[in-house]
C-alpha positions as CSV (number, residue, x, y, z in Angstrom):
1,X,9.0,-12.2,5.0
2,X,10.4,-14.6,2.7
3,X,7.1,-15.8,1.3
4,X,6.9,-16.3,-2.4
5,X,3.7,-16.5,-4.8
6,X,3.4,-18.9,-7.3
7,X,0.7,-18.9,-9.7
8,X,-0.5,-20.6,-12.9
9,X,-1.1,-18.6,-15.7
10,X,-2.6,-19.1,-19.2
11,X,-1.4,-16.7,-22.0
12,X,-3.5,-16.8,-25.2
13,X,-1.9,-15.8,-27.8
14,X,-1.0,-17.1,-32.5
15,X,1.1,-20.0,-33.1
16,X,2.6,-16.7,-35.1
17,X,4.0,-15.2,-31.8
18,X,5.4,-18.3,-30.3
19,X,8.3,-18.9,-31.7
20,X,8.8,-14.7,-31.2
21,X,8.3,-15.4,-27.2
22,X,10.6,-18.2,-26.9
23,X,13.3,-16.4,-28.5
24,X,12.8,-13.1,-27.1
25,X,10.6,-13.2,-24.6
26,X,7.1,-11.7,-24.0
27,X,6.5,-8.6,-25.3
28,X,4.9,-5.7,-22.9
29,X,1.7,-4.8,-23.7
30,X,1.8,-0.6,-23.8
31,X,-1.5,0.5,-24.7
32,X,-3.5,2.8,-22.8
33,X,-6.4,0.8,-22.1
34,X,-5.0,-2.2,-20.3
35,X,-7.2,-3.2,-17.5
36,X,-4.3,-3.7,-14.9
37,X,-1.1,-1.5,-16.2
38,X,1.4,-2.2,-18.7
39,X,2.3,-5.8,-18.6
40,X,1.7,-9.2,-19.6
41,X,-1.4,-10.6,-19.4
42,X,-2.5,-14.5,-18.2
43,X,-5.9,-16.0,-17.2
44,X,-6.1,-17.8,-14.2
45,X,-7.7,-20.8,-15.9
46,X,-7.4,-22.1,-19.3
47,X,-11.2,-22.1,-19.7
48,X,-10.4,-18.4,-19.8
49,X,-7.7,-18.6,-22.2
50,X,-9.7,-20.2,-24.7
51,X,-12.6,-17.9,-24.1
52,X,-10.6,-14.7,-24.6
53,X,-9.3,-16.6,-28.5
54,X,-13.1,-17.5,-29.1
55,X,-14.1,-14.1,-28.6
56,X,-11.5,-12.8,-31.2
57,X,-8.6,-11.2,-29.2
58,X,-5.8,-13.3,-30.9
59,X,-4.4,-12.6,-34.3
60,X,-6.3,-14.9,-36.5
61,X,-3.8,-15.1,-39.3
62,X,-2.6,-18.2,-37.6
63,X,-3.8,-21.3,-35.3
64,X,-4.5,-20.0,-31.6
65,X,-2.1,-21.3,-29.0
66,X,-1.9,-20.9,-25.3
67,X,1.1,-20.8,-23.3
68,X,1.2,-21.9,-19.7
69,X,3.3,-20.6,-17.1
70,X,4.1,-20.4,-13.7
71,X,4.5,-16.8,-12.0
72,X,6.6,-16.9,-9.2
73,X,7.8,-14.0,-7.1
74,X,8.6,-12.5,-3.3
75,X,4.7,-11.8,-2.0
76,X,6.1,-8.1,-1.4
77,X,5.8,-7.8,-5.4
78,X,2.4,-9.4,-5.9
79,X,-0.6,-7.0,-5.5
80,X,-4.2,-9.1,-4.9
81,X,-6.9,-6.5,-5.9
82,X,-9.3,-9.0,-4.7
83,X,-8.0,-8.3,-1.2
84,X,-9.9,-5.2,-0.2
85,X,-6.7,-4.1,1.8
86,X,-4.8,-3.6,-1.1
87,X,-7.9,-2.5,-3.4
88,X,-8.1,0.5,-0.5
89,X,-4.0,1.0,-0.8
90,X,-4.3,1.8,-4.5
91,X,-7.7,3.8,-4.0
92,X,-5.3,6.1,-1.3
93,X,-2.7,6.1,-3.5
94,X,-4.7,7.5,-6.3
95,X,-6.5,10.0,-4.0
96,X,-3.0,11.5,-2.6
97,X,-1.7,11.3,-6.5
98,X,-4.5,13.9,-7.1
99,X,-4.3,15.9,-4.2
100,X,-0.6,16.5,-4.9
101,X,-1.0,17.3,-8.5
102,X,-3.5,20.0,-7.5
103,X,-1.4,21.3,-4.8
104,X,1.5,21.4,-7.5
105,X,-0.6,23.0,-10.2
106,X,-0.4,19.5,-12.3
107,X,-3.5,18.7,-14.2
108,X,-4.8,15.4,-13.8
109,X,-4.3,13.0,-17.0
110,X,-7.7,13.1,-19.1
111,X,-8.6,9.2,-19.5
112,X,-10.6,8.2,-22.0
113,X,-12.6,5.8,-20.0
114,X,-12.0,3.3,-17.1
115,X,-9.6,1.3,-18.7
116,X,-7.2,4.1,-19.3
117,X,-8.0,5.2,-16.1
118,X,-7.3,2.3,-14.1
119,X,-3.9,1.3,-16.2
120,X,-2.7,5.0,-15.5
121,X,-3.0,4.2,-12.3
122,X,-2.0,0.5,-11.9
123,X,0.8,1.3,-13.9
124,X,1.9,4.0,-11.5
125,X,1.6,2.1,-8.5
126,X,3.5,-1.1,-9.8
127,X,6.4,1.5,-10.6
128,X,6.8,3.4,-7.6
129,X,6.0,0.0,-5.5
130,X,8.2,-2.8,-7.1
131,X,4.5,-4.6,-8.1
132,X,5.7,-7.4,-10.5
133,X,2.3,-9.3,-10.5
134,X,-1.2,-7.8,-10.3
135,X,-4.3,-9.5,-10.1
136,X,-8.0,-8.6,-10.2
137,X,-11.2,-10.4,-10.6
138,X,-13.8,-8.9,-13.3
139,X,-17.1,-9.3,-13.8
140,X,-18.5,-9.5,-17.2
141,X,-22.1,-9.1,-18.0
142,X,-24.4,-12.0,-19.6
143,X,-26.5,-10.4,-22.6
144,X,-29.3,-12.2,-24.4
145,X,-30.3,-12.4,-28.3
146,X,-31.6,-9.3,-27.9
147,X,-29.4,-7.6,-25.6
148,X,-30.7,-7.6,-22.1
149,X,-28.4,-8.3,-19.2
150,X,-29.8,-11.8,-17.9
151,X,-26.6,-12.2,-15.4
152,X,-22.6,-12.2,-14.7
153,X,-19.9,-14.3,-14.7
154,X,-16.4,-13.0,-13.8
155,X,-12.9,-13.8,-14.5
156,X,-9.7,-13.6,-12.9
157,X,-6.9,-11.5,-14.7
158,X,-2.9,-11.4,-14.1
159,X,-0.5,-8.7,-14.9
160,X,3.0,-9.7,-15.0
161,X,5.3,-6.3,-15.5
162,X,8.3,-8.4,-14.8
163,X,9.1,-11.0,-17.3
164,X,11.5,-12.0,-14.9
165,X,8.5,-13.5,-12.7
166,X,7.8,-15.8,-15.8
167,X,8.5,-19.3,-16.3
168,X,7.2,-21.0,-19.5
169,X,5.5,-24.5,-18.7
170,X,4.1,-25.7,-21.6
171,X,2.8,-24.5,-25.1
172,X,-0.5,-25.7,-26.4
173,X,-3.9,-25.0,-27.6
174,X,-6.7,-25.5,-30.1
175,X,-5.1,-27.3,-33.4
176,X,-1.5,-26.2,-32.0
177,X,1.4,-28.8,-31.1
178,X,4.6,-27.3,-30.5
């Protein structure tokens, strides 16, 4: 009952927004299509971290950095999505969600594709449940020069909706030294 999790995470982010976290902290991420609910996002590895700047997802008006941290939390706030148990839970959760907004005359949001759709929910389920850490493995699809599938690779994401479940490590990165 008094299990904890503890995790290393890798937060890719601009040298710009360092100084910014240090001081204040991270920032939320609120947009509607995040893949696992408001929060803030790590990699698992930092082969992913530097992947996610390569392919253009950091703000390039100054050198990429990556910040490492440990996520540590009770395991009653940590939801596995790899776990099929707890893929199920939020499945159920979702499927009674609708049922009661139809028995209540509520119409269901109208997402704009599955990441809206899955961050409505996510985001719902880490509120009403106390989630502070949300994890999911996704698989990405290989495409060739000229755009066939030719396999997968996937990559584990966190979502930390806490900051209190946060602990900076260490700050560092391509051409960054902090």
């Amino acid at each position: 009952m008094g299990d904890r999790i503890n995790l290393i995470g890798y937060h890719a982010t601009s040298l710009n927004c360092v100084g910014n976290i240090l001081e204040n902290g991270f920032k939320t991420s609120s947009k509607k299509g995040e893949w696992l609910g408001f929060g803030v996002y790590f990699w698992d590895n930092l082969d992913n971290a530097e992947w996610w700047i390569v392919a253009g997802n950091v703000d390039k008006s100054s050198p990429p950095a990556i910040i490492t941290a440990e996520l540590s939390l009770p395991s009653k706030n940590f939801l596995d999505l790899d776990v099929p148990a707890n893929m199920d839970r939020l499945r159920e959760f979702a499927n009674d969600y609708n049922a009661e907004s139809s028995i209540s005359g509520n119409a269901r949001p109208d997402f704009k594709g599955k990441n809206q759709l899955r961050n409505f929910y996510c985001s719902l389920f880490k509120e009403l449940f106390d989630i502070k850490l949300i994890k999911f493995t996704f698989s990405y699809t290989i495409y060739n020069l000229v755009g066939f599938p030719t396999g997968e690779f996937e990559r584990v994401q966190l979502c930390a909706s806490d900051s209190s479940v946060i602990h900076i490590i260490d700050i560092g990165g391509a051409d960054c030294v902090v």
